[in-house]
C-alpha positions in Angstrom: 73.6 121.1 148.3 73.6 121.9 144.7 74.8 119.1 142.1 78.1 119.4 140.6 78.2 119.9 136.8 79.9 117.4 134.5 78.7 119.5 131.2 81.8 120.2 129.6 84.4 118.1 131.2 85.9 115.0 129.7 86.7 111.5 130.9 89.7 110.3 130.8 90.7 108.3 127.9 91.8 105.1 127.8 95.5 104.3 127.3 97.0 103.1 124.6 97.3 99.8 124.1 100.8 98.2 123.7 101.9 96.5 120.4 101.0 92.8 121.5 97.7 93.9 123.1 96.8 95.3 120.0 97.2 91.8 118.2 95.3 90.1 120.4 92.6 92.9 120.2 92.8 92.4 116.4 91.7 88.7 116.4 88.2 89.6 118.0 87.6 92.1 114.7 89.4 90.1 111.9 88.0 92.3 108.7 90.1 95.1 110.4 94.2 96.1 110.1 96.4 97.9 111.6 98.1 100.7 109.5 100.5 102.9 112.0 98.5 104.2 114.7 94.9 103.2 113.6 92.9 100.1 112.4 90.7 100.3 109.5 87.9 98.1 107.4 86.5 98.5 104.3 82.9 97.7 104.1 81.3 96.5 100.3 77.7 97.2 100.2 74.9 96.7 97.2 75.0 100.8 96.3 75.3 104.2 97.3 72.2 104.6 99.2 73.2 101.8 101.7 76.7 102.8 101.4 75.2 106.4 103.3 72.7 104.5 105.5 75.4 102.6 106.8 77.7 105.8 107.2 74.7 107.5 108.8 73.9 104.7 111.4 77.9 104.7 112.1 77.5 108.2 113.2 74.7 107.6 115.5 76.5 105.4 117.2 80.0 107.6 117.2 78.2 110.5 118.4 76.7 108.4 121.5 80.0 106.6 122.5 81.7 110.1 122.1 84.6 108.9 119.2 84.5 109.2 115.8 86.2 107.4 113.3 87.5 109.3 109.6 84.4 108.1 106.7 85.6 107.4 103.2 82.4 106.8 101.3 83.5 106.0 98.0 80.2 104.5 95.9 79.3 101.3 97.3 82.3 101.3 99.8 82.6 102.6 103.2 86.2 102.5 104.8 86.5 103.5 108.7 89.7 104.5 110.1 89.6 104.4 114.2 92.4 105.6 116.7 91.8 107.3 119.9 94.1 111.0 119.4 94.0 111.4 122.6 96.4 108.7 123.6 98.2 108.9 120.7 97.0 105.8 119.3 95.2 102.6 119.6 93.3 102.2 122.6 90.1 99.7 124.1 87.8 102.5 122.7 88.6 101.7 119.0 88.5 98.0 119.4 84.7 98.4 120.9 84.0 100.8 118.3 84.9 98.1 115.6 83.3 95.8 116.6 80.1 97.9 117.0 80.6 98.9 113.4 80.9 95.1 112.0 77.4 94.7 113.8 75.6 97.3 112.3 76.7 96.2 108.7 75.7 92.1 110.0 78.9 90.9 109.8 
């Protein structure tokens, strides 16, 4: 029997998370806030070169877990915004992503 092919098909997203969950989700990622329907962090690093290695090792990692936050890469400062679109707002997916993110910059 031939195997079933998942290329191409999404899973399901997770659902958005209500507006208490979202506090407590907050307190687990402190460096981030909420702004509407996203979370976001600025990250302060020693120059532009780390600034891009950071961004770049932030897109390894989006590209495995399948979401992608918005880059601002301004000099020495990277800012991440994270929402999941597909729920139409904040979900479990961008609290995991954040706190993925504060790891790779050892925080």
């Amino acid at each position: 029997m031939a195997k079933a092919s998942t290329k191409g098909t999404k899973t399901a997203s997770p659902s958005k998370l209500s507006d208490g969950e979202v506090i407590d989700a907050l307190r687990a990622v402190p460096e981030w806030a909420e702004l509407g329907d996203q979370i976001q962090r600025t990250y302060h690093f020693k120059n532009f070169v780390d600034s891009m290695n950071f961004a770049q090792r932030v897109a390894q990692v989006a590209e495995v877990d399948q979401h992608h936050p918005d880059i601002l890469i301004r000099y020495s400062k990277v800012t991440l915004s994270l929402s999941t679109h597909d729920a139409g707002g904040l979900t479990s997916k961008d609290f995991a992503a954040a706190a993925k993110y504060d790891a790779l910059a050892g925080k």
